[in-house]
C-alpha positions as CSV (number, residue, x, y, z in Angstrom):
1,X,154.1,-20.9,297.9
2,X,154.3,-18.7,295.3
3,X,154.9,-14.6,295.0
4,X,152.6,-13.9,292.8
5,X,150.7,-16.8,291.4
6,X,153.7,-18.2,289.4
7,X,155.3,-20.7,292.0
8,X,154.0,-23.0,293.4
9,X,154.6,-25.3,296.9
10,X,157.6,-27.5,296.3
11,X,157.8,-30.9,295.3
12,X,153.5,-31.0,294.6
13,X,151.8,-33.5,292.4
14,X,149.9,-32.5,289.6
15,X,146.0,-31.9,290.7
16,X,144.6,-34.8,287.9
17,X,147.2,-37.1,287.7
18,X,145.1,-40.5,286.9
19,X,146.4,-44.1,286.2
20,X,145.7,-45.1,282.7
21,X,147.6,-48.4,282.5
22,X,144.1,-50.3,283.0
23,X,142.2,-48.6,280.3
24,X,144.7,-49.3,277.8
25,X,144.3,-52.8,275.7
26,X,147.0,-54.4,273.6
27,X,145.0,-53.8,270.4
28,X,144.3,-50.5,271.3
29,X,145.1,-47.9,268.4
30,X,146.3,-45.4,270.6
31,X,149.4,-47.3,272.2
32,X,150.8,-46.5,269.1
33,X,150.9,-43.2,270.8
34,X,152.8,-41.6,273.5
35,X,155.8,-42.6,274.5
36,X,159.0,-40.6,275.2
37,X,158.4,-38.9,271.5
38,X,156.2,-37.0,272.9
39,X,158.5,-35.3,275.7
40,X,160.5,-33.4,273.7
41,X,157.1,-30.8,272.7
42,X,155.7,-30.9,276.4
43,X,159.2,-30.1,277.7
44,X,159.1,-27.1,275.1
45,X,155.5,-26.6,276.3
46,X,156.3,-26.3,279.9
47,X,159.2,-24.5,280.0
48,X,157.6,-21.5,277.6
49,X,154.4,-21.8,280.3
50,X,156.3,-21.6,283.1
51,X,158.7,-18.3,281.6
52,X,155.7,-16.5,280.4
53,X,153.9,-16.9,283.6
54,X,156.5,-15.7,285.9
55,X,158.0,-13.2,283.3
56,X,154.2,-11.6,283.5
57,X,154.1,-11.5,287.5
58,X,156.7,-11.9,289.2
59,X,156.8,-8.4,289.4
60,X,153.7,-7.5,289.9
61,X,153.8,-5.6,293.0
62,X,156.9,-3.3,292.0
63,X,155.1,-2.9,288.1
64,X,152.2,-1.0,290.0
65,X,154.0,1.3,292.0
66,X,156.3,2.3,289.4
67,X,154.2,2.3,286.8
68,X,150.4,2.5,287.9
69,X,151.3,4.7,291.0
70,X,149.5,2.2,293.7
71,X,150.3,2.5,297.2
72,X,153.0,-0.2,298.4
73,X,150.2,-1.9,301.0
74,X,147.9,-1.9,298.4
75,X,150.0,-3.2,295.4
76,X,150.9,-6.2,297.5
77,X,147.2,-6.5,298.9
78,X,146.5,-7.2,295.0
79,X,149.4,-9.4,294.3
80,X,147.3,-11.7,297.2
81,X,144.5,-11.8,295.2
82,X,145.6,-12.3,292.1
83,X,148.0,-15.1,293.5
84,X,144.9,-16.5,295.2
85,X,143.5,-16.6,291.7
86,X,146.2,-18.2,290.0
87,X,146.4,-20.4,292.6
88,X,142.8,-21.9,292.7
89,X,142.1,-21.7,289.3
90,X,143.6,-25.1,288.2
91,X,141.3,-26.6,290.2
92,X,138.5,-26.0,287.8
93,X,140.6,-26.5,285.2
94,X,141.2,-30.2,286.4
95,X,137.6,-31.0,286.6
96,X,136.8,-29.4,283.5
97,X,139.6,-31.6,282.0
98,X,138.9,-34.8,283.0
99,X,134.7,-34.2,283.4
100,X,134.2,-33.2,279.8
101,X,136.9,-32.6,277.2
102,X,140.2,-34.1,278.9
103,X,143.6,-32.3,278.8
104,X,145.1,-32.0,275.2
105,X,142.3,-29.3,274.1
106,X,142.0,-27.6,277.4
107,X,146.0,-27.2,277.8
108,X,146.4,-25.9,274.0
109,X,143.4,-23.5,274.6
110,X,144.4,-22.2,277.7
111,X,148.5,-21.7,276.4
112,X,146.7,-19.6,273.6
113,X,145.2,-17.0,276.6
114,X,148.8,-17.3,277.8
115,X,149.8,-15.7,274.4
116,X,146.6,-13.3,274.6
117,X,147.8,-12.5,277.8
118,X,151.2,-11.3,277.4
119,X,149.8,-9.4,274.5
120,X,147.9,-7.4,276.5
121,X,150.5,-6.8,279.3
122,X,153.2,-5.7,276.3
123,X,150.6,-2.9,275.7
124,X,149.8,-1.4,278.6
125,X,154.3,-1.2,279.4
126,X,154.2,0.5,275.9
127,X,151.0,2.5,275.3
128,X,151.7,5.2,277.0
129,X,147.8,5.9,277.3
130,X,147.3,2.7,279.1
131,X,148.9,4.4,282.1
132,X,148.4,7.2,284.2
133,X,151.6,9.7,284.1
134,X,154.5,9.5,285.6
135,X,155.1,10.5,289.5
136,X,156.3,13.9,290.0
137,X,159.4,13.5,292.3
138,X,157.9,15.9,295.8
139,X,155.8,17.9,293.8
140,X,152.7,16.2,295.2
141,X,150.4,13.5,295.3
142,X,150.8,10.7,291.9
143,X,148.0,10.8,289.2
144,X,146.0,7.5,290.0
145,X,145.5,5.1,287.1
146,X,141.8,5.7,285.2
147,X,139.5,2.9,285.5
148,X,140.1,2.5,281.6
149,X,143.8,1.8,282.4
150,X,143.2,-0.2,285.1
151,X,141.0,-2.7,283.4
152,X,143.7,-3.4,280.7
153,X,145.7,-4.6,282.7
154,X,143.0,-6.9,284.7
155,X,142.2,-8.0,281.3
156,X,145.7,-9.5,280.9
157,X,145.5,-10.8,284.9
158,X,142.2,-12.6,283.8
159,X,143.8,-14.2,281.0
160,X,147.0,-15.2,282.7
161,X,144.4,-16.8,285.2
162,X,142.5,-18.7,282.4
163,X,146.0,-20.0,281.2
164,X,146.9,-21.0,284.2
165,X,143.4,-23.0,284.9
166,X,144.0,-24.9,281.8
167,X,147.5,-25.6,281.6
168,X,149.6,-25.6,285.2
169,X,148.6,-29.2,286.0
170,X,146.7,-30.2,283.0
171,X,150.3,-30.7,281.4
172,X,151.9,-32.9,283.9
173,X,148.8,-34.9,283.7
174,X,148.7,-35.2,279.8
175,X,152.3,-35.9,280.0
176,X,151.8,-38.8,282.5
177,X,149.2,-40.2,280.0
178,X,151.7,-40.8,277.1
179,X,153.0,-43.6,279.6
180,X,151.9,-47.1,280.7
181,X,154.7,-48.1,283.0
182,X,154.8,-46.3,286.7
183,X,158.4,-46.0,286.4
184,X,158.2,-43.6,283.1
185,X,155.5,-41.7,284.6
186,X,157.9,-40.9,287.8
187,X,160.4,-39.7,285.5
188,X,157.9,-37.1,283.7
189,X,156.9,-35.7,286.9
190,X,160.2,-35.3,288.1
191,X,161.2,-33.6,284.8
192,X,157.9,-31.8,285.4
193,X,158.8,-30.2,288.6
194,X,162.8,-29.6,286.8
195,X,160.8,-27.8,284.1
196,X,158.2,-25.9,286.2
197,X,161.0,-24.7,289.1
198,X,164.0,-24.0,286.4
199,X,161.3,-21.5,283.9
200,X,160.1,-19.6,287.6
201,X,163.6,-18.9,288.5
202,X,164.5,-18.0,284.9
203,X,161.2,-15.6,285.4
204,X,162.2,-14.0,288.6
205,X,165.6,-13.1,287.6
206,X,166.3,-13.1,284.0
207,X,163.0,-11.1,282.8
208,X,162.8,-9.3,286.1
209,X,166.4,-7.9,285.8
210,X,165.5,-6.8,282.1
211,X,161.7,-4.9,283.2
212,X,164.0,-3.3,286.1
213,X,167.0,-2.2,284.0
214,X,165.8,-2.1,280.7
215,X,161.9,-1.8,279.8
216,X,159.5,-3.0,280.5
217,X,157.9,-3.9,277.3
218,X,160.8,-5.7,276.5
219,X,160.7,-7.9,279.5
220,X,156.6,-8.4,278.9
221,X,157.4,-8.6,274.9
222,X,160.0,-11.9,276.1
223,X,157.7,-13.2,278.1
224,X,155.5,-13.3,274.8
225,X,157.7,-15.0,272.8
226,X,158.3,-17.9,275.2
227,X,154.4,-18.2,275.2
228,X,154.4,-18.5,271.3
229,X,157.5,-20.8,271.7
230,X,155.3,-23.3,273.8
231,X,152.2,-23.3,271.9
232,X,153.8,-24.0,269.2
233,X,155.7,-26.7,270.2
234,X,152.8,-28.5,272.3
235,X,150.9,-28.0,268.6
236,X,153.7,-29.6,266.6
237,X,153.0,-32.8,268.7
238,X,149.7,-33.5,268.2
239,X,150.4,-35.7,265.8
240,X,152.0,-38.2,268.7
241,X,150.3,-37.6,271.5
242,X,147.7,-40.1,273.0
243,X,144.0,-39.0,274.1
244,X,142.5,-40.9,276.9
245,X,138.8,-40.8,276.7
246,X,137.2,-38.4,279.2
247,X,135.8,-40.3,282.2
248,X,134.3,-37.6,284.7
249,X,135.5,-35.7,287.7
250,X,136.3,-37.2,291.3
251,X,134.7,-33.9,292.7
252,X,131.1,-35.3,291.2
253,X,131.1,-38.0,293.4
254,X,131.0,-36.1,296.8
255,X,128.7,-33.9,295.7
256,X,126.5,-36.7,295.2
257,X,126.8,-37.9,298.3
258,X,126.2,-34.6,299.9
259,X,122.8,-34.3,297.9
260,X,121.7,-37.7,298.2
261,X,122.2,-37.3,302.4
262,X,120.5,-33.7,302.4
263,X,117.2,-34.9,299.9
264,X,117.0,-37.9,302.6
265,X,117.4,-36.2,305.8
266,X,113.9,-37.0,307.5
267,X,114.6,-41.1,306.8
268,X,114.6,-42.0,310.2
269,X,117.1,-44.7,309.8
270,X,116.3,-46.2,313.4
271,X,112.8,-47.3,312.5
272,X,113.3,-48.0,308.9
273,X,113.2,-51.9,309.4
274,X,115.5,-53.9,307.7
275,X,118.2,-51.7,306.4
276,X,119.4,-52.3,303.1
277,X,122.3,-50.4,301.6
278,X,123.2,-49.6,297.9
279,X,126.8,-51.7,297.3
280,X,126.8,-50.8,293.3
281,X,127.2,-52.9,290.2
282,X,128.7,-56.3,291.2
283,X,131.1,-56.2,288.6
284,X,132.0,-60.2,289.3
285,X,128.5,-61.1,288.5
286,X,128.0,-61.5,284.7
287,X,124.4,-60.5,285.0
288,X,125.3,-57.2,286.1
289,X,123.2,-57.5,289.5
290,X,123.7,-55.6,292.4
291,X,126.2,-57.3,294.5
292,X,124.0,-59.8,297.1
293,X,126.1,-58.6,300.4
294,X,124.9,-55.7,302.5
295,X,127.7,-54.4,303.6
296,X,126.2,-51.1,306.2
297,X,129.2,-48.1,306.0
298,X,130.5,-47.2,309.3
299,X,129.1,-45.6,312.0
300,X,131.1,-42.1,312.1
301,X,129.5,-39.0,310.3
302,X,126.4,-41.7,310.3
303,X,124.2,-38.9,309.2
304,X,125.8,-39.4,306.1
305,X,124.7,-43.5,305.7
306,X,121.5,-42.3,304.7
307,X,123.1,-41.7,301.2
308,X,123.6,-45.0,300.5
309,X,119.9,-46.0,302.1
310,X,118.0,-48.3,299.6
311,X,114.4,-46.5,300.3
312,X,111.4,-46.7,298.0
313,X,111.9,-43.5,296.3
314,X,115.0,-44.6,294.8
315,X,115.5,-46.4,291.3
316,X,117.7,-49.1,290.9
317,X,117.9,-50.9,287.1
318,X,117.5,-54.4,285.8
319,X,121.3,-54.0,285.3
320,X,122.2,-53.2,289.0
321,X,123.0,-49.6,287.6
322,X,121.2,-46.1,289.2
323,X,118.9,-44.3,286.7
324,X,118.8,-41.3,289.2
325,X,122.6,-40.8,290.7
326,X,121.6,-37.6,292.6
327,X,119.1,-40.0,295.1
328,X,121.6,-42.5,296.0
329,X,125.2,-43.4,296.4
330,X,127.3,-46.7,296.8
331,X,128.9,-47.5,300.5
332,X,132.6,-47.0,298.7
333,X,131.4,-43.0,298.3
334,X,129.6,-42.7,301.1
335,X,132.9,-43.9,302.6
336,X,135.4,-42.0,300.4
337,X,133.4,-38.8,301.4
338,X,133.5,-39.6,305.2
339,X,137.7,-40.0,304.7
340,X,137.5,-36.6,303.5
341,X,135.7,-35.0,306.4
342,X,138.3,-37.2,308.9
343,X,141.1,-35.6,307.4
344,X,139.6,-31.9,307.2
345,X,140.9,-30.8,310.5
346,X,144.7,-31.7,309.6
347,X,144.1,-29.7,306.3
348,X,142.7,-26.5,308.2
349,X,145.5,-25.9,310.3
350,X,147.9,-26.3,307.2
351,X,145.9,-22.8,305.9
352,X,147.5,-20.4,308.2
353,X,150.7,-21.7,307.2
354,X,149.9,-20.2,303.6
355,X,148.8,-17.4,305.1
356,X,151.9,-16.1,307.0
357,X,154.0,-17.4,303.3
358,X,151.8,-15.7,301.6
359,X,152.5,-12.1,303.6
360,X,156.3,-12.8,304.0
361,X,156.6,-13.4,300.6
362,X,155.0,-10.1,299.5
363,X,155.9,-7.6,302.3
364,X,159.4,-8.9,301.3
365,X,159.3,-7.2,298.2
366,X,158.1,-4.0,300.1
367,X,161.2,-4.2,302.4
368,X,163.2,-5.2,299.4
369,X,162.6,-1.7,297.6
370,X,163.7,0.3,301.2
371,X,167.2,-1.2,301.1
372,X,170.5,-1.5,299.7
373,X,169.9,-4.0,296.9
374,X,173.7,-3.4,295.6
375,X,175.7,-6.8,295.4
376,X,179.2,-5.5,294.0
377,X,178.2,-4.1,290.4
378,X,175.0,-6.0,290.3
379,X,171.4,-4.8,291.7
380,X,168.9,-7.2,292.6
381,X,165.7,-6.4,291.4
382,X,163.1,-6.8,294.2
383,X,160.8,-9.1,292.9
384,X,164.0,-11.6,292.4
385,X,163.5,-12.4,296.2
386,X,161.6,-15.0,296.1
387,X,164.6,-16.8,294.1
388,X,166.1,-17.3,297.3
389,X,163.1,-19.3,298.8
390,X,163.0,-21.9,295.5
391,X,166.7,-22.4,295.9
392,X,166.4,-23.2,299.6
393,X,163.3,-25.6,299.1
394,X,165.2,-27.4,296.4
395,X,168.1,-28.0,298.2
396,X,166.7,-28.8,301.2
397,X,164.8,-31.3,299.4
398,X,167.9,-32.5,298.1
399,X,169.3,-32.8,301.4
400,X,165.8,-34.7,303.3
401,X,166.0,-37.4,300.1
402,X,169.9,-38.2,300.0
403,X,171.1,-37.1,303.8
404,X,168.7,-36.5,306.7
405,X,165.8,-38.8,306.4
406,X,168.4,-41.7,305.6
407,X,170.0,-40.5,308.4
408,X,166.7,-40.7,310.6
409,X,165.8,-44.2,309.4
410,X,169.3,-45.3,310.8
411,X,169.1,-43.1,314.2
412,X,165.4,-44.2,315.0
413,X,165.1,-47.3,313.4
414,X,162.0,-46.4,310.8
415,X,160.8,-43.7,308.4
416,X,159.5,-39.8,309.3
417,X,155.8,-40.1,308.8
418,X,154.0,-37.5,306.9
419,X,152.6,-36.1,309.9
420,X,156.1,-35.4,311.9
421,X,157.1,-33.9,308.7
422,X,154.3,-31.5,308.5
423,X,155.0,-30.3,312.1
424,X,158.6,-30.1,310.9
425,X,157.8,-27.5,308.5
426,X,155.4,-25.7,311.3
427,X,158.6,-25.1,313.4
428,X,160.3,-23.9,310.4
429,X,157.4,-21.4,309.5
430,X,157.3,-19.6,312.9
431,X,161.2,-19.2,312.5
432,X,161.0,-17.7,309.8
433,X,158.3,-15.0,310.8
434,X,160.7,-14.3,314.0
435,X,163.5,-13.9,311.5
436,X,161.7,-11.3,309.6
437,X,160.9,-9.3,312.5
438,X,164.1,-9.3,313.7
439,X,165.6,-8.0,310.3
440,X,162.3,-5.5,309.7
441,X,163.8,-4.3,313.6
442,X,167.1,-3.8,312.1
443,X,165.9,-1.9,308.8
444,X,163.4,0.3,310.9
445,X,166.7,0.9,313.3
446,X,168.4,2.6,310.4
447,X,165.9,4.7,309.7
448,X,165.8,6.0,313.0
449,X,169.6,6.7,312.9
450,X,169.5,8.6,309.7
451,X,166.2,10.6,311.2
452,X,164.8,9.4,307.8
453,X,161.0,8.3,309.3
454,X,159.4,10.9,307.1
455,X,161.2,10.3,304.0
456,X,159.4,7.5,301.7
457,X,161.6,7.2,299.2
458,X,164.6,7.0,301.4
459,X,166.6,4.0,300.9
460,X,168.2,1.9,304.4
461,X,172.0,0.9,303.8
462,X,170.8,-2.6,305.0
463,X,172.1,-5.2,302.6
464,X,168.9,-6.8,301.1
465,X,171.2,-9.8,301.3
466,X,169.7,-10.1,304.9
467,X,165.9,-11.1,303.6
468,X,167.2,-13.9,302.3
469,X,167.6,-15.8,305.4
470,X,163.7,-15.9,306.6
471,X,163.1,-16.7,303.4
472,X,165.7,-20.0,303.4
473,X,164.1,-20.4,306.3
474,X,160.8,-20.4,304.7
475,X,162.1,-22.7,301.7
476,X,163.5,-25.6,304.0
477,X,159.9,-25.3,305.8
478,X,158.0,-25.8,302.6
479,X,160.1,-28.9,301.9
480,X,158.8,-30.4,305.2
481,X,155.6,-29.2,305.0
482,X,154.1,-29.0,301.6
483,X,155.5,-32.1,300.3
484,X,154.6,-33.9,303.8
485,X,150.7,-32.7,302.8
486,X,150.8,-34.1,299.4
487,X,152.0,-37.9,300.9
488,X,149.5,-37.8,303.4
489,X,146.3,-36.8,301.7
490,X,147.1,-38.9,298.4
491,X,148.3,-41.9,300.5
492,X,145.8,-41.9,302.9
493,X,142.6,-41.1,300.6
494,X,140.9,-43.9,298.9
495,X,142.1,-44.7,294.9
496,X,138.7,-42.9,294.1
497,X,139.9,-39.5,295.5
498,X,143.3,-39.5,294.3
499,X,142.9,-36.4,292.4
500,X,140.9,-34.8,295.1
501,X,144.1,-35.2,297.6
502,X,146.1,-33.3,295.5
503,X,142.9,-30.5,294.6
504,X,143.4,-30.1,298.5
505,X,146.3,-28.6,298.7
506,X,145.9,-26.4,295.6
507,X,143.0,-24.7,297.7
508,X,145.0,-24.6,301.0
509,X,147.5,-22.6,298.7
510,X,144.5,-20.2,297.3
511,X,142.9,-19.4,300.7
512,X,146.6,-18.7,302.2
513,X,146.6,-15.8,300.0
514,X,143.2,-15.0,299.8
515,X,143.1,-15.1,303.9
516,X,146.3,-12.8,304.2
517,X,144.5,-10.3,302.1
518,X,141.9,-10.1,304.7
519,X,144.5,-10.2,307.6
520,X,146.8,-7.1,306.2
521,X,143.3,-5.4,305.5
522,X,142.0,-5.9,309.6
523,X,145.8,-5.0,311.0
524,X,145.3,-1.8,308.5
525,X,142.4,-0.6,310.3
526,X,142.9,-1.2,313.4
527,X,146.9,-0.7,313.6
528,X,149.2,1.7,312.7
529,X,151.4,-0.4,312.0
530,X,151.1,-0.4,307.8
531,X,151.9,2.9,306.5
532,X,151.9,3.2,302.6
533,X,155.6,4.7,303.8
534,X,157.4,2.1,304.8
535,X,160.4,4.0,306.6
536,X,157.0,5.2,309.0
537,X,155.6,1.6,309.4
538,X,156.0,-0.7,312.1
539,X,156.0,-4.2,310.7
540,X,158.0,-5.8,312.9
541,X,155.1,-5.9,315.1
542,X,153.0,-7.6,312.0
543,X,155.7,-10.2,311.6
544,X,155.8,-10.9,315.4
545,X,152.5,-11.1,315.0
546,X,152.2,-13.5,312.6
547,X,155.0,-15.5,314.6
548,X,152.5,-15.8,317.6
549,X,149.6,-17.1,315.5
550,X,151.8,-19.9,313.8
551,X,153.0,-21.1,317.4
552,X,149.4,-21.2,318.4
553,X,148.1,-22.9,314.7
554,X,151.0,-25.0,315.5
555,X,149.6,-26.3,318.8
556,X,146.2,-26.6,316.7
557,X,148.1,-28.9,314.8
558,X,149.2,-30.9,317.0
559,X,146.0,-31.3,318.6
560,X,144.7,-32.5,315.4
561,X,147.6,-35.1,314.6
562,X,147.3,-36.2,318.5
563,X,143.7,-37.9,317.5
564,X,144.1,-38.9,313.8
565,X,144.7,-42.5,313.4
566,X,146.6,-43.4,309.8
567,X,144.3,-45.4,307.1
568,X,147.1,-46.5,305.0
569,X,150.6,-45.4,306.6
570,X,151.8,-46.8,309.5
571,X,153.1,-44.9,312.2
């Protein structure tokens, strides 16, 4: 889950990863391409991506306090959205990439907004007219930012979340496409996720620590140069890089199937006679015919057959080929659209799980700036939190590969499934919200000692050191969880909707935050619990909160995994 848009679930696969081996031929020019030259420029490429992105908002929420004089609540409420953003954007970018111009020109567009971007942000830390003044220290309310000054710096949000539509999973996919062999593309996206992982963390500390300490135009103004740095080295490989040609977006293909069903809806498939149903080009005929079975798709989500009805409205070619797509589909997508809609309700429940990440992970930073963030000589800069729930994913992914799902296989005799996993991760998830309750408790208990519940800018001698245990927590519940997702959607859907399985989780990720927006906004109005002063607030009783709603999405999920029945995994 990421902070602000710049992390990401652990361990996920690209969103439009595609197998090319097949449409590669021995005499094909571009196998003279690709290869393991080409790493060298994307590794460049990704790192300077990943840098500039978290450099520019991994502090988000602390850069409009300080600097733009928002209210706490409200600075994290727009960290949500623009995480949300940044989150579902490279879904589009995915389908624009592989529906019409593929991912080389799409990537090095969108790395150029990432340059664009950080331009933009460098100004409005240095122009002193892109922001409102300073806060007077108790001598009254802060000047709010002008609408002027507040639209540059949504400008530069815009274009970070332009960069990030083209490029966060474009370049894992155009990496995988300088390979033919399996076992090479594994290695790139495990060097992917190195690249992608090491750059946030070097983000959230390195650049944080320097816009905290230093400047912030300085921290913005590095985050530039590592933009520049990876343009220009994912330019100086063009030269080697191969270009599959663009073959259109998984996502078409259930929308067809969805229209196709809607335009037919008054077939009355009971009375039409002898059903036939459209099977596609036959591609083992060498007339090009329509295949001469019949094959009828299943009887579940049956109001969906009618897609694949032949009826006399429809127009099928000499060659066994549709002239009008949008008023019929083949069985295999009627199908592949009907797996989709099976696995829906396992997907839903994962949504709160974002949501409750995506408020920990936010209203950590708030609780971060209320107390003592001294470690000997060193102070940790509160948007450096999240640092704790990367390392704590990556080692506990580290530990699940090499020691405890080994260690299961031995105990029980076979493998975790995907689904036990998930509710693995679950359990993890409501910890964690009980563990940040019972830490807010402790903070809000030192307020009340010192007699300090009027004072917002008092500071609790609570080692900050303590957030990072909901947030371990959190990190070893995203290795169960997110991970677990990916295996089951991209195992389980057909080859067709490969890229789709992966799309799913993206979104999952983009309504979390988008959702938790909402949910901090209803608790607002109706509670008192969310005070822009957080020594007056009560969010232990929003983390409890979200504790109890995890449980009961938990027991939702359950439900759920009680009556799915695995397509490709065994149990």
């Amino acid at each position: 889950m990421e902070a602000n848009g710049s992390q990401q679930p652990l361990h996920r696969p690209p969103l439009n990863v595609v197998d090319h081996e097949s449409h590669q031929q021995p005499s094909d020019p571009a196998r003279k391409k690709g290869g393991w030259i080409t790493f060298p420029f994307l590794a460049v490429a990704m790192m300077g991506l990943g840098v500039a992105t978290s450099g520019a908002l991994s502090n988000l929420v602390v850069y409009l306090i300080k600097e733009y004089n928002v209210p706490s609540v409200d600075a994290a409420q727009i960290s949500n959205i623009v995480s949300g953003c940044l989150s579902v954007a490279p879904v589009a970018g995915a389908i624009v990439a592989d529906a019409f111009f593929g991912c080389y020109p799409i990537v090095a567009v969108s790395m150029f907004f990432s340059v664009l971007a950080l331009v933009v942000f460098t100004l409005t830390a240095s122009l002193r007219g892109l922001q409102p003044a300073p806060c007077p220290l108790g001598a009254g309310p802060c000047e709010p930012a002008s609408a002027g000054q507040i639209a540059a710096l949504y400008a530069g949000v815009f274009l970070m979340c332009v960069s990030a539509a083209g490029s966060r999973f474009n370049q894992a996919t155009m990496g995988a496409d300088q390979f033919d062999s399996t076992a090479d593309r594994d290695v790139l996206f495990n060097w992917f996720f190195i690249f992608f992982y090491a750059s946030n963390v070097l983000g959230s500390t390195v650049i944080v620590y320097v816009q905290d300490t230093v400047s912030w135009t300085l921290g913005f103004g590095i985050s530039g140069a590592a933009s520049v740095v990876g343009l220009a080295a994912l330019l100086l490989g063009s030269r080697y890089y191969r270009r599959p040609a663009v073959r259109g977006s998984p996502f078409t293909g259930l929308a067809r199937v969805a229209v196709a069903a809607a335009r037919k809806r008054k077939v009355n498939v009971a009375t039409s006679g002898k059903l036939r149903f459209y099977q596609g080009r036959c591609c083992g005929d060498s007339d090009g015919k329509t295949s001469g079975t019949n094959l009828a798709p299943s009887d579940s989500f049956s109001f969906l057959n009618r897609a694949a009805l032949i009826t006399d409205g429809d127009i099928i070619t000499a060659d066994g080929s549709v002239a009008r797509p949008w008023l019929i589909c083949t069985v295999q997508q009627v199908e592949d659209f009907k797996t989709v809609l099976r696995i829906l309700p396992l997907w839903s429940a994962a949504i709160f799980l974002s949501v409750a990440i995506g408020v920990q992970i936010n209203f950590t930073i708030l609780q971060a700036l209320a107390m003592d963030r001294t470690v000997g000589r060193f102070t940790v800069p509160a948007g450096s939190m999240i640092v704790g729930c990367l390392i704590a994913g990556v080692i506990s992914l580290g530990l699940l590969d090499r020691v405890l799902l080994p260690l299961w296989q031995r105990l029980t005799g076979h493998n975790l499934t995907p689904l036990q996993r998930i509710g693995a991760g679950h359990v993890l998830t409501v910890v964690s919200m009980a563990a940040s309750a019972a830490i807010e408790r402790r903070r809000l208990a030192t307020v009340h000692e010192h007699g300090e519940e009027g004072n917002p800018g008092w500071v609790s001698p609570l080692s900050v050191m303590w957030l990072v245990l909901p947030f371990a927590l959190s990190g070893a519940g995203e290795a169960l969880h997110f991970p677990g997702q990916v295996t089951l959607y991209y195992q389980e859907f057909p080859p067709s909707l490969k890229n789709t399985a992966t799309g799913m989780v993206s979104m999952i990720i983009a309504l979390g935050f988008y959702l938790s927006t909402a949910l901090v906004g209803i608790v607002r109005h109706t509670t008192a619990w969310l005070p822009d002063n957080m020594n007056a607030s009560r969010m232990e009783n929003f983390y409890w909160l979200l504790a109890v709603l995890v449980a009961v999405n938990f027991g939702y999920y359950l439900l759920c995994a009680r009556f799915y029945k695995y397509q490709n995994i065994g149990k």
